[in-house]
N, C-alpha and C positions, 0 to 999 in steps of 0.2 A: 289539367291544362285549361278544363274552361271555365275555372273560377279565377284564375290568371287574366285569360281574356275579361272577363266579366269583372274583374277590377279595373283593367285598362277601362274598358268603356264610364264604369262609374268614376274615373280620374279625370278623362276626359270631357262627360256632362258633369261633373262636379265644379271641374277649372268654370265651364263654363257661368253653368250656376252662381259661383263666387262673384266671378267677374259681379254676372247681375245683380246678386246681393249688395257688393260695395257697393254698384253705383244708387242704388234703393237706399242705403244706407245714407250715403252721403248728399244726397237730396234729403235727405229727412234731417240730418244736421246741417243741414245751411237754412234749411227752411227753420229751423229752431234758434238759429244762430240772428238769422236775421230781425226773428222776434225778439230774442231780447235785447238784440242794439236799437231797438227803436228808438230808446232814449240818448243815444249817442247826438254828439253834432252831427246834425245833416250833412255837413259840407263833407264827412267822410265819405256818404257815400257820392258824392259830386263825382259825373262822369269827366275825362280828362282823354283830348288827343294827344298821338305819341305825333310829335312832330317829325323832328330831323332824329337820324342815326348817325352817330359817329365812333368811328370802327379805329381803336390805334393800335400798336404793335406786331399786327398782321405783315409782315415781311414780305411772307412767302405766297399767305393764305389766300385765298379768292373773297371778295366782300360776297359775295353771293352765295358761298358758303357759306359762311360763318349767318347771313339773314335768313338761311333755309331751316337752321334752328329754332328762330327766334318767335314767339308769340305776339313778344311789343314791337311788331312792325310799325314803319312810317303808316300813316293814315287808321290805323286801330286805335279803339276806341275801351276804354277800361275804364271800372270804380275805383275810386283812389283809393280804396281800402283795402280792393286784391292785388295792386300792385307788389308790396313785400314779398307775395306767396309766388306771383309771377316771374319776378327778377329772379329767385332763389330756383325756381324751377327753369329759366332760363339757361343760369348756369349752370347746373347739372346737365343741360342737353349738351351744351358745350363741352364740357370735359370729358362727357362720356363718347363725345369726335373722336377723342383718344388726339387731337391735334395742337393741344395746347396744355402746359402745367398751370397757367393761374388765370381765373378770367373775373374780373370786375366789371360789375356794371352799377354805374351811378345818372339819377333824374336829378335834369334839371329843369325847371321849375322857370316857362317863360313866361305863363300867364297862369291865369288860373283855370284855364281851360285846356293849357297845351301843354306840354311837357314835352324836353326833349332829351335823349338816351346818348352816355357815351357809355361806348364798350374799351376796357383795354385787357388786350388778351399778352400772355406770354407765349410765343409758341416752342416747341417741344424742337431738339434735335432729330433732325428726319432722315439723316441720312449713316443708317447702321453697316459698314462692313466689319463682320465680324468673325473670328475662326468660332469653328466646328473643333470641339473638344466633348466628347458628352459619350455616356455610356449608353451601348444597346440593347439593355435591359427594360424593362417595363418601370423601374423605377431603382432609385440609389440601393434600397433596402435586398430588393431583388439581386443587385447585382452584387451587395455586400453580404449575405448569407446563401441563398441559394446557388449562387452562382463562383462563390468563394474569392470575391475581391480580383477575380479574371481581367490585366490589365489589357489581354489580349482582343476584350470584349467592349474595344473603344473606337469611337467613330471620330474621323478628324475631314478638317475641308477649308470649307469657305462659305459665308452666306453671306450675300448682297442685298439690304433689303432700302429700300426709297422707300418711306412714306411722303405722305400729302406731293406728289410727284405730280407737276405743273400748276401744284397751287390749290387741286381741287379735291382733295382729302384721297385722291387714287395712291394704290400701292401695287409696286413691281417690286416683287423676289424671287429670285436666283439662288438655288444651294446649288454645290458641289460637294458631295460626302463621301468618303471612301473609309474603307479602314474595314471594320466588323460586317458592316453591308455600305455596299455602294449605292447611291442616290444622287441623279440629276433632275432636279424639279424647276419649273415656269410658274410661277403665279401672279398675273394681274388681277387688281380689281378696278374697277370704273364705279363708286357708286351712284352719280346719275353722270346721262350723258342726252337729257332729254331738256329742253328749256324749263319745263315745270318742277325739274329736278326730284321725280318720283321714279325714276326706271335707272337700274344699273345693268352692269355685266360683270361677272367675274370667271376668268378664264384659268383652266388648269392643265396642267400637264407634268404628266412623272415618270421616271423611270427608275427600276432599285433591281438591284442582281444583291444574292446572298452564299457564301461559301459557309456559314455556319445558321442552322435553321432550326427553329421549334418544328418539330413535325406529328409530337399527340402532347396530351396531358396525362402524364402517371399520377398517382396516388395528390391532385389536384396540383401541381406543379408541373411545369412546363420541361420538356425532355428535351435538348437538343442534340446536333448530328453536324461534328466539322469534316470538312472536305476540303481536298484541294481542285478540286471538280466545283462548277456554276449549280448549287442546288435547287435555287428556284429565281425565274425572272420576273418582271412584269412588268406590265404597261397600263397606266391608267391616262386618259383623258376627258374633262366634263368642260361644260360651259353651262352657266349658270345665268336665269333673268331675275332680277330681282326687284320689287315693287313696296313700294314705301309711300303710301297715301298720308298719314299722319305721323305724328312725331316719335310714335311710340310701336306701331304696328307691321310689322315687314313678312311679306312674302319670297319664297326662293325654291323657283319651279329650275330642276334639273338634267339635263339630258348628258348621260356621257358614255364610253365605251372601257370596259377592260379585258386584259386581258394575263395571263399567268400559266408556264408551264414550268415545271419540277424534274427532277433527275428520277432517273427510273428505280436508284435506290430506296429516295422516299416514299414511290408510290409501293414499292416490296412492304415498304419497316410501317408503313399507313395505308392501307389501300383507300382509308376512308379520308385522303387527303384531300383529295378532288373528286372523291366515289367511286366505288369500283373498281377499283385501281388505276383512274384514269392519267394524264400526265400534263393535259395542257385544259384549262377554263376558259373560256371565251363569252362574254357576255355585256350586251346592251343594259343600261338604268333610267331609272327615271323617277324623281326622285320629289316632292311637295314637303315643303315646312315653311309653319306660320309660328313667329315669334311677338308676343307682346311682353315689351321691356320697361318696368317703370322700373329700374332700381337706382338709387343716391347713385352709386359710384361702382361704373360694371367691373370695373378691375376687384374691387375689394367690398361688396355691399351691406350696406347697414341697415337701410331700411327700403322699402318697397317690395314690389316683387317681381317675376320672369315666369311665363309660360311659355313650352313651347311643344309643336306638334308637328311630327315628321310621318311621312307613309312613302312607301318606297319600294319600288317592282324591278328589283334583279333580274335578267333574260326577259328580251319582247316576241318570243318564240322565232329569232333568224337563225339563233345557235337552240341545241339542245343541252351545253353545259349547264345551266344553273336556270332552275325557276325558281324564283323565291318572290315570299310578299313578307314587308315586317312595317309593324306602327309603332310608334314609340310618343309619350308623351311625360313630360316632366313640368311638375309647377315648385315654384320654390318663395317663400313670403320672409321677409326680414321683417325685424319687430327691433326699434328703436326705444328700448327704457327709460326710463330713470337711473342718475347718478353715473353714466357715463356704463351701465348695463346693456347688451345684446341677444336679441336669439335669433337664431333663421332656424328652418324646418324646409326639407327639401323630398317630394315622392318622386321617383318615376319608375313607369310601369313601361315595360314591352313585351309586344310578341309575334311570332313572326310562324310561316307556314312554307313547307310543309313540315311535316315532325321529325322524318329523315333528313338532316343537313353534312355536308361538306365542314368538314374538322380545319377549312381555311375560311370559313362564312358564318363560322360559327362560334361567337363572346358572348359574354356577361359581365356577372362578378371580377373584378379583377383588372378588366381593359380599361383604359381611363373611356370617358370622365367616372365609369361606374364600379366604384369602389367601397367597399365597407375596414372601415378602417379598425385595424384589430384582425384582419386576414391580409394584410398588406404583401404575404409571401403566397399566399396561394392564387388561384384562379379556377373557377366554376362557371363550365359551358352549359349553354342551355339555350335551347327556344325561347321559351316564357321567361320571366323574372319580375320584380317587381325591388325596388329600394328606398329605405326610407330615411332619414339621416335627418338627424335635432343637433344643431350646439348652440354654448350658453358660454357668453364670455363677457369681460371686463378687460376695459380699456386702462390698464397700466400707467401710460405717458402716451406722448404727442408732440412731440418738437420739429427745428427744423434747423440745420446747422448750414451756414455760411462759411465757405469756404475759397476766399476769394483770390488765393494762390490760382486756383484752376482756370488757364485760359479760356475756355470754354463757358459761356455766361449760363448758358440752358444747364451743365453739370456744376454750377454751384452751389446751389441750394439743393440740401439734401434732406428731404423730409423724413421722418422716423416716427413710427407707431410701433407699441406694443402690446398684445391683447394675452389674456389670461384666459383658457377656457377648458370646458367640458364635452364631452360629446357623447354619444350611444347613438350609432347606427346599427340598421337590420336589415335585414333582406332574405328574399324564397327564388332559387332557381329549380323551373322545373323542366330538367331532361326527358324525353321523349326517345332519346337515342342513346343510351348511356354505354361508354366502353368498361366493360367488367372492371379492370385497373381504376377507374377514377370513379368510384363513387360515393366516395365517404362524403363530400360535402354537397352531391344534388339533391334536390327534393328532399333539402332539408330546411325549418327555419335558421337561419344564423343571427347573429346580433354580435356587436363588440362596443367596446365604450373605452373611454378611459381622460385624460386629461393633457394640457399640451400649452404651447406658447404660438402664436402669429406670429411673424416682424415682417413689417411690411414699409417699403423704403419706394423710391420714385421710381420712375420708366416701370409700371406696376410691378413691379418684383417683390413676391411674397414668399418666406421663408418660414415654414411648418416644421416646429420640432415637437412631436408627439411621442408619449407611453401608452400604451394601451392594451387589452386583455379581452380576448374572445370566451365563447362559450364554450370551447374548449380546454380552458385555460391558458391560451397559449399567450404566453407575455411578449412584448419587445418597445424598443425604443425605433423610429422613425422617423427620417429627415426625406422633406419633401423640398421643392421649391417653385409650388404653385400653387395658387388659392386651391380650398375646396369650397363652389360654389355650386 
């Protein structure tokens, strides 16, 4: 366990570290860069004001949005020669709003001192009601082997979701779910609501009843238990502040309440459900994560990179259900090649105390986001953990089809990529509490690799068809339908 911890920390002064490295780096290649343009025309580096902005396509959008991205504001002042690098990273701030599919910016050129910017953006359809169809498994594969293609183990409803809602990139969603487990969830977000536009809110609220329940882990697989009895309820609410000083850097300090009680059966067939054989959890959170984002394109990324740093304190001693402390940190670097080649490289390390945990408080391997692919059917609880994940792909094609039967102008254009790749992930869960039945895969190293296709299509929707082979030998074929990033 505390070589666990003592990799968390060296992940975390390490990220750190990097950070300082590039930017040491990258001052020492501009300062080199700049030497040898000496002999360039002067006039490239000729400083140029950004005059006027002008904003077209925005329908719905707030201009003040869309200027809260931007670097080439009115009155700044730029070398004509970082402009290119500017505009390019301009746009990328903008699509990663997630508020619009196509955004162009072009200079024009009033004098030779001033320069003025049109932006034309395309914005995105905002406004999604869509059914709830979707299985209550941890993933398609899960509920196609382990679970035996169970049609009874499907969730159906309704989700109402508004993006950019009054214009200001805010989002309200409403589900209704019923079916395998029932779920009525609230979510707004506010990302600012301050004049300088650095302070948000985002508000939650949820509630889920379950008549069919996971209640331990046997031989690394999940055991479930159907009832025509309510087996477990809960209620979760948080509100969230979140702070955003630069374009790249966000804070999200968290306050919220849950709450969960079980049928007295489960706490018979687990008493280590809630401990002890208790039947109802009650407990306050509070919760810090700091994310710095440069990646091309967060839906699908090709180059740059994402750190991020979460700490987090289950029970503030008003209940005695749950004390719990856990950090977690993940950095992940895309690397943009040659001949239309990629690779990204993804750590993250967690761990959390005390060493006794509640078998509802307690993931790993297995839960999303943290997965090792190549054990896609199993799942490994643990305090500690640590994961590491490399792929290596090529970019197949890249089109975009027109289809202008569809009333709808934002679903016409349909983009299409496809990527060719490799992969080998690994990862160490270390249990401190192990139930005698599940221990073939703790406090073991694991690894798996294998090979797979991307497709990745608009409204970020990415479709993962992978083969892959563990160190156990264990083979299969897997359909996902969501990036791994």
């Amino acid at each position: 366990m505390y070589s666990l911890r003592l990799l968390l920390l060296v992940l975390l002064w390490g990220s750190v570290e990097f950070l300082g490295a590039q930017n040491s780096t990258n001052s020492t290649l501009l300062a080199k860069s700049q030497q040898e343009t000496s002999d360039i025309d002067s006039s490239q580096f000729q400083d140029v004001l950004i005059g006027n902005v002008f904003i077209t396509g925005n329908r719905k959008t707030k201009e003040k949005i869309i200027l809260r991205e931007l670097a080439l504001k009115p009155g700044a002042v730029f070398s004509k020669i970082d402009l290119p690098i500017i505009i390019q990273k301009d746009k990328e701030k903008l699509i990663n709003t997630r508020l619009f599919l196509e955004v162009d910016i072009q200079l024009i050129e009033r004098t030779q001192e001033v320069v003025d910017l049109v932006i034309q953006v395309k914005e995105r359809w905002y406004f999604f009601p869509s059914p709830i169809f979707k299985l209550a498994d941890r993933s398609f594969n899960e509920w196609w082997v382990n679970q035996g293609r169970d049609l009874s183990r499907v969730n159906y409803g309704v989700r109402l979701t508004q993006y950019n809602f009054r214009g200001r990139r805010e989002t309200v969603k409403m589900i209704a779910q019923f079916g395998f487990s029932k779920t009525l969830a609230l979510n707004y977000v506010i990302p600012e609501f301050d004049q300088k536009q650095r302070n948000g809110l985002i508000f939650n609220i949820a509630y889920q009843d379950q008549k069919n329940l996971s209640y331990r882990s046997t031989e690394n697989k999940q055991t479930f238990l159907e009832s025509e009895e309510l087996l477990l309820k809960s209620l979760s609410t948080s509100i969230t502040w979140t702070h955003r000083y630069s374009f790249y850097n966000k804070h999200f300090f968290t306050f919220g309440f849950n709450r969960a009680s079980i049928n007295d059966t489960i706490a018979q067939l687990n008493p280590n459900y809630f401990l002890d054989g208790n039947t109802q959890q009650r407990y306050f959170t509070i919760s810090y994560l700091f994310t710095r984002d440069l990646r091309d394109y967060i839906a699908y990324p090709l180059k740059g990179y994402h750190l991020s740093l979460l700490a987090e304190k289950n029970g503030l001693g008003i209940y005695d259900d749950l004390n719990r402390f856990s950090m977690r940190a993940s950095y992940a670097q895309y690397f943009a090649l040659k001949n239309n080649f990629f690779l990204s490289s993804r750590i993250t390390g967690v761990t959390s105390f005390p060493k006794r945990q509640a078998y509802y408080n307690t993931d790993a391997i297995g839960y999303r986001p943290d997965e090792i692919r190549g054990y896609d059917l199993y799942v490994v609880e643990g305090q500690n953990y640590v994961i590491h994940k490399i792929t290596f792909k090529k970019l197949l094609f890249s089109k975009e089809h027109q289809i202008k039967s569809v009333p709808i102008p934002q679903f016409q254009k349909i983009p299409l990529a496809v990527y060719l790749k490799a992969f080998f992930d690994s990862g160490y869960v270390k249990n401190e509490f192990t139930d005698p039945e599940n221990t073939a895969l703790s406090n073991k190293y694991l690894f798996g690799g294998g090979i797979g296709l991307d497709i990745v299509t608009y409204y970020d929707l990415v479709l993962r068809l992978e083969y892959s082979i563990n160190d156990r030998a264990n083979t299969g074929f897997f359909i996902n339908v969501r990036a791994d990033i």
